[in-house]
C-alpha positions in Angstrom: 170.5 142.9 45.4 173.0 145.2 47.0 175.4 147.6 45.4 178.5 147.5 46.2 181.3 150.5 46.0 184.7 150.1 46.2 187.7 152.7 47.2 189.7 154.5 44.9 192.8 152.5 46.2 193.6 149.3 45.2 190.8 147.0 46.0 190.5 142.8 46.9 186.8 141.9 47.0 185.7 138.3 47.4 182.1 139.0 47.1 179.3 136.5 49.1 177.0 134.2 47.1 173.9 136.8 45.9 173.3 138.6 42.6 175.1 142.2 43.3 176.2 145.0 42.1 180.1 145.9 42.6 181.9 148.8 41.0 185.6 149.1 41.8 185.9 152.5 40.7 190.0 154.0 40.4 193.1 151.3 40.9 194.1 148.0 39.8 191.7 145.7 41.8 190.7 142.6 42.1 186.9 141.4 42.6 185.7 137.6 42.8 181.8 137.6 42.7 181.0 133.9 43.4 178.0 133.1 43.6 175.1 134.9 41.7 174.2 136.5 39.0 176.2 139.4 39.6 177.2 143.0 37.6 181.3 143.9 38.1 182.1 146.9 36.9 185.8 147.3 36.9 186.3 151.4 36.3 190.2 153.0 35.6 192.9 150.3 36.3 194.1 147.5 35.3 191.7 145.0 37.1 191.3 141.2 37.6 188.0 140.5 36.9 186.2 136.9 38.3 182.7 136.4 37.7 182.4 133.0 38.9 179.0 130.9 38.9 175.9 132.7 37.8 175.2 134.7 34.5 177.1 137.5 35.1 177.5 140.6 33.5 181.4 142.1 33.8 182.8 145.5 32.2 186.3 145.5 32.3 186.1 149.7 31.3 189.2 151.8 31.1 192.5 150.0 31.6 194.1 146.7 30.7 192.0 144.1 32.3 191.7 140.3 32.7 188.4 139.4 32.9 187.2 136.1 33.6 183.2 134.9 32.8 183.9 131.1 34.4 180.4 129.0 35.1 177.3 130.5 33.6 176.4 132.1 30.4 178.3 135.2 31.0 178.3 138.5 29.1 182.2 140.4 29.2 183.0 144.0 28.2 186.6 144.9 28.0 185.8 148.4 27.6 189.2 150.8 26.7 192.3 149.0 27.2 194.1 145.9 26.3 192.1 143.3 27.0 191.8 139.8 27.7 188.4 137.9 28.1 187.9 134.2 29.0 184.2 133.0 28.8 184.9 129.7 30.8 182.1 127.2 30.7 178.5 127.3 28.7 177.4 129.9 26.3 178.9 133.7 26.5 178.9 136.7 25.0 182.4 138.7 24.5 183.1 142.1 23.6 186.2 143.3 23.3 185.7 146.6 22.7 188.4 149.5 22.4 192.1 148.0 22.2 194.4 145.2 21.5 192.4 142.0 23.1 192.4 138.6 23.3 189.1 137.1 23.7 188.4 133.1 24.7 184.8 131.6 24.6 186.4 128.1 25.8 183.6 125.8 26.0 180.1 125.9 25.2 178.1 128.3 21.8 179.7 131.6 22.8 179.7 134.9 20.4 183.2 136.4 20.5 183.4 140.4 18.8 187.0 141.9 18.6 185.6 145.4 18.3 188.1 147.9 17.6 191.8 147.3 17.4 193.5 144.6 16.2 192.2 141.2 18.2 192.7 137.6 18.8 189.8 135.6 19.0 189.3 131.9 19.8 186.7 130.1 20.0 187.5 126.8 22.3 185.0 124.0 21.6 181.7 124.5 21.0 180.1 126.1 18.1 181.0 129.4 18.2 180.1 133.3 16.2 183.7 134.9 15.9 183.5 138.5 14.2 186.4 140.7 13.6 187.6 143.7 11.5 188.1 147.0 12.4 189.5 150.4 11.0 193.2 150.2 10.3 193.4 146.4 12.6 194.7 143.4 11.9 192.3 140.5 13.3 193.1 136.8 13.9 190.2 134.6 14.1 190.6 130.9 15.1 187.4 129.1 15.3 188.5 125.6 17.2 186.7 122.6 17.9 182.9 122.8 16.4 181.0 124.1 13.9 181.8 127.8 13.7 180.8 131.0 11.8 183.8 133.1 11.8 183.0 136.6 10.3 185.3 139.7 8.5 183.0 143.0 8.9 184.6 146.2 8.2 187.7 147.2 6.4 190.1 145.5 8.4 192.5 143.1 7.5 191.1 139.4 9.3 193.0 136.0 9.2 189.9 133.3 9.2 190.6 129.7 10.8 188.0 127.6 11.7 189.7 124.3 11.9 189.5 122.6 15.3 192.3 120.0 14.6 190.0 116.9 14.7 188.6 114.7 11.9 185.3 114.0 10.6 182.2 116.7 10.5 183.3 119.7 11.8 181.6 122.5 9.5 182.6 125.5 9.4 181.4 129.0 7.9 184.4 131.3 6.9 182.6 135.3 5.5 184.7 137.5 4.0 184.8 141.5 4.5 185.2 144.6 2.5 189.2 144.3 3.2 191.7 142.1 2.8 191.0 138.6 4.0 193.2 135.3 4.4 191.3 132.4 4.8 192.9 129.2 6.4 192.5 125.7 4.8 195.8 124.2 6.2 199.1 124.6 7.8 202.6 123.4 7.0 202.2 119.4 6.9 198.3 119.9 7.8 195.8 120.1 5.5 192.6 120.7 7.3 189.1 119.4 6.2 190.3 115.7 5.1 189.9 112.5 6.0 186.8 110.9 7.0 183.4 112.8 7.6 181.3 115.3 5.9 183.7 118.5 7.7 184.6 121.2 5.2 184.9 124.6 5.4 182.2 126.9 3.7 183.5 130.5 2.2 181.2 133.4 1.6 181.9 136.8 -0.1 185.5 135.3 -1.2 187.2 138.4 -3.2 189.8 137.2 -5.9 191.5 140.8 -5.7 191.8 141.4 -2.0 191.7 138.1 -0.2 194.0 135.2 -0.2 193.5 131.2 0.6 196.5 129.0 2.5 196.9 125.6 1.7 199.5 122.9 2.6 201.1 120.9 0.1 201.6 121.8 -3.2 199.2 122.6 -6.3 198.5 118.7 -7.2 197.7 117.9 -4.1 194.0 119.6 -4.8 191.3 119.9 -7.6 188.8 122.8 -8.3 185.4 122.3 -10.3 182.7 124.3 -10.8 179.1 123.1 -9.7 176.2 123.6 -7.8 177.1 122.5 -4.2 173.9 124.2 -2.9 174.8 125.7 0.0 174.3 129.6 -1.8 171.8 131.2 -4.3 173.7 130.3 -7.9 175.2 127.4 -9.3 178.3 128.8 -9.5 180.2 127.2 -6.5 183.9 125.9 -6.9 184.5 123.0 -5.1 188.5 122.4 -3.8 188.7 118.6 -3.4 191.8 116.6 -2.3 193.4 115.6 -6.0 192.1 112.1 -7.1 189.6 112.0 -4.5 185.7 112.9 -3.8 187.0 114.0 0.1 185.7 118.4 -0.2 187.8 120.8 1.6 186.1 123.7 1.0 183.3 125.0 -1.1 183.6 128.9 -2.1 180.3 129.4 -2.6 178.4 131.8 -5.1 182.3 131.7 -6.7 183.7 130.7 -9.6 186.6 131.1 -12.2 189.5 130.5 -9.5 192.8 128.9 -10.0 195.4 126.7 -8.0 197.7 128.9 -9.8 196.6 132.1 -8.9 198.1 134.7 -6.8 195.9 134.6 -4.5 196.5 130.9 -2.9 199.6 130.4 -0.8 201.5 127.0 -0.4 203.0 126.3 2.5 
């Protein structure tokens, strides 16, 4: 393995195929790896980041970077800064870290962590672990094709959207923080989780007081009832169901008393 050390300038690297060590130090570099599995450390700057084939571990560090995982389960830092990850193919780990990012796992099971700041995550296909919430941020979690756990931690304020757009038995796991939540069951003209299939969405630590639920349509379009759905550790799960029809949306489980009415669902 060698280690690499770039100048202080503004550096273009196209590493050979090997598992290396590169660290671009000062300036707003670029740095390809290729081949390996290889460790890029971008330093201050605003650096472009690829860590092509391999399993590659990439820290973006100070500065607003763009860093790229591509082929190969891939592990991404974007340090302090701005961010923006991309995963590329199979499974990858993201961190956004200090700042506003944008994280990507694209395809394959990938974990995707905002950090601190106020972050937009999304998943891509595959089933994917999105967390957010942060201090004082405002997170935006959108889970995509698969069966994804989507997460609030913190006292931020996090918008949950599993849906992936498709029909039939996407799952998906939507947990609620200590903040303010708004959990995503359907769009204007899109109400997610019908059709045919077994897909719903499953939501955990739902707070009547600080979070909210979106749904398309209007009040009859749905139906609430209380039962024991068994997916949590009571019997006191409400189940939303398109109105007139056994096809579940969503199951808030370990919940009960809610309302269509109530102020905390929005129609849109």
């Amino acid at each position: 393995m060698a280690n690499v050390i770039l100048s202080l300038r503004d550096d273009v690297f196209t590493d050979s195929d090997g598992s290396n060590v590169i660290r671009a130090l000062a300036g707003d570099d670029f740095v390809r790896a290729r081949g390996g599995n290889d460790e890029i450390r971008g330093g201050f700057g605003k650096d472009l980041l690829h860590g092509d084939d391999g399993e590659d571990r990439v820290y973006g560090e100070e500065g607003d970077d763009k860093v790229y995982g591509e082929a190969g389960n891939d592990k991404l830092y974007g340090g302090i800064g701005d961010d923006l990850l991309k995963g590329g193919d199979d499974n990858d780990l993201l961190k956004g870290e200090l700042g506003n990012d944008r994280l990507y796992g694209d395809a394959g099971n990938d974990i995707l962590d905002g950090g601190a700041g106020s972050d937009k995550l999304y998943g891509g296909t595959g089933n994917d672990t999105l967390i957010g919430g942060s201090i004082g941020s405002t997170d935006e979690l959108y889970g995509g094709a698969g069966d994804d756990l989507l997460r609030s931690v913190g006292v931020g304020t996090v918008l949950l959207n599993g849906f992936g757009g498709g029909v039939g038995n996407e799952r998906d796991i939507l947990e609620g923080g200590a903040s303010s939540d708004t959990f995503i069951l359907g769009v204007k003209n899109n109400k997610y989780y019908d059709g045919p299939g077994s897909g719903l969405a499953e939501i955990r630590n739902f707070n009547k007081v600080l979070d909210k639920v979106q749904l398309s349509g209007r009040e009859v379009d749905y139906s609430l009832s209380k039962e024991n759905f068994g997916l949590g550790s009571s019997a006191n799960d409400t189940v939303l169901r398109l109105a007139g029809t056994q096809d579940v949306i969503a199951v808030f489980v370990d919940t009960d008393g809610l309302a269509l009415n109530a102020g905390y669902v929005k129609f849109v």
